[in-house]
N, C-alpha and C positions, 0 to 999 in steps of 0.2 A: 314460933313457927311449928314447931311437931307438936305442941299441945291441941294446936288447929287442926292438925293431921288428923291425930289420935280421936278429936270430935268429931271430924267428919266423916273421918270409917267408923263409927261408931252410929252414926247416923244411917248411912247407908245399910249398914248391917241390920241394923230393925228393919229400914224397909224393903229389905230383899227378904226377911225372915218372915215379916208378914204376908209376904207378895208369894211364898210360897204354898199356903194352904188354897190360895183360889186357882180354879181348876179352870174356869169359865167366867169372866164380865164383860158382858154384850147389851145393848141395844140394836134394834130394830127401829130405826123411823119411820112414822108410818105418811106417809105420804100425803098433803095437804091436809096434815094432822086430822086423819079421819079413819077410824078401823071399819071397814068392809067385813061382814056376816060373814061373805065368801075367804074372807083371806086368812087363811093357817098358818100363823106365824112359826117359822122350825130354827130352834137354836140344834145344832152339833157338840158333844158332849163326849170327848176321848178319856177313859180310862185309863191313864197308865199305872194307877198303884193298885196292888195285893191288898185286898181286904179291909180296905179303907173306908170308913163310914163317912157319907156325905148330906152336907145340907144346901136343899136350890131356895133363892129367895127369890121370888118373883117382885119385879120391881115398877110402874108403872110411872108414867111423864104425862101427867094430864096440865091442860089450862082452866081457865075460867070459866071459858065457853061449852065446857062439860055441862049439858041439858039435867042432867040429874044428879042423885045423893049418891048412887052406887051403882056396881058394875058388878056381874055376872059373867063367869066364862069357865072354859073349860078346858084339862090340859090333858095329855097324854106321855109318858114314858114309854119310849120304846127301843128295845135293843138293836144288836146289829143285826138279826133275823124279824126284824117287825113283831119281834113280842110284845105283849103288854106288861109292861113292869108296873105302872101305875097312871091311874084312869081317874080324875076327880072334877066335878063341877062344885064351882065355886062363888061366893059373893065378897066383896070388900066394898067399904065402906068409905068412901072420898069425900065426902061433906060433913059437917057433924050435925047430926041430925037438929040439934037446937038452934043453933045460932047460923050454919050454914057456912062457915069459917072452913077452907080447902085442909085436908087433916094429911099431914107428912111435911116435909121440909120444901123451901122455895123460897124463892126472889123475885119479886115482882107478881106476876102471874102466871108461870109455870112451878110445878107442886111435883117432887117423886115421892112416891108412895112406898114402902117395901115389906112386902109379908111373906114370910115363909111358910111355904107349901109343904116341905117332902122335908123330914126330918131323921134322921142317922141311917140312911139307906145304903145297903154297900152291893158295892158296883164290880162287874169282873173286869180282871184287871188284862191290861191290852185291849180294850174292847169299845167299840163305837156305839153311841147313845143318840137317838132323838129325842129331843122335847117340841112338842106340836101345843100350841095353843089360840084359843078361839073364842073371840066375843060372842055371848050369849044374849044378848039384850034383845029387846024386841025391833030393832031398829036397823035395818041393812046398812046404813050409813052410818056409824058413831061420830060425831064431830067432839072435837075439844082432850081427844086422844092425841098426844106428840110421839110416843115412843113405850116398847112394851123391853123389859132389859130383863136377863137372867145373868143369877150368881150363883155360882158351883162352888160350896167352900170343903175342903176337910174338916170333917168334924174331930179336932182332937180331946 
């Protein structure tokens, strides 16, 4: 009986220890799985530690019914005064170019995808963060887009 104790807090302990470097795991569903040109997705990003370098992964939920190989878009950092902290257009790569096989993990026919953007950035500490991000495609309507997710990890 206490050896089962002693596993189970012991369990718990890693995944509370783990669960302490992410700052931020969010999606966004997009709405009849379709990104709109017009729509500027904003995750919220609170700083509470001093001096702490962090990594954002941007994470993407596409289906099958994604028209094309890749996606294009663009993101913004910005502080709690609308500063620019970082400004980048971007492409990733969702199909593999050869074979056409959905690239990232998945079941059945939805696929997340995860690349990291922003690498050992450090953030002031008490401090309120946006992140804005925006399909760049040629296409006002994206179809075959489920959900757009950000992760905020400590970088230790």
């Amino acid at each position: 009986m206490l050896n089962n104790f002693v596993k189970i807090f012991l369990i718990l302990s890693v995944i509370y220890s783990c669960n302490q470097n992410k700052i931020l795991d969010k999606f966004i569903e997009l709405e009849k799985v379709t990104w709109n040109s017009d729509s500027l997705l904003v995750f919220t990003i609170f700083s509470d530690e001093s001096s702490e370098k962090m990594d954002f992964m941007l994470r993407i939920r596409y289906n099958l019914n994604y028209n094309y190989q890749n996606l294009y878009y663009n993101y913004t950092l910005l502080d709690s005064l609308d500063t620019l902290i970082h400004n980048q257009l971007r492409e990733i790569i969702l199909f593999d170019e050869k074979n056409g096989r959905p690239i990232g993990n998945g079941i059945s026919s939805v696929f997340t995808l995860e690349e990291r953007i922003i690498n050992n950035i450090k953030l002031k500490k008490n401090n309120l963060y946006k992140f804005h991000i925006r399909q760049m495609m040629r296409e006002d309507d994206l179809k075959g887009i489920n959900s757009i997710g950000l992760m905020v990890n400590k970088n230790n």
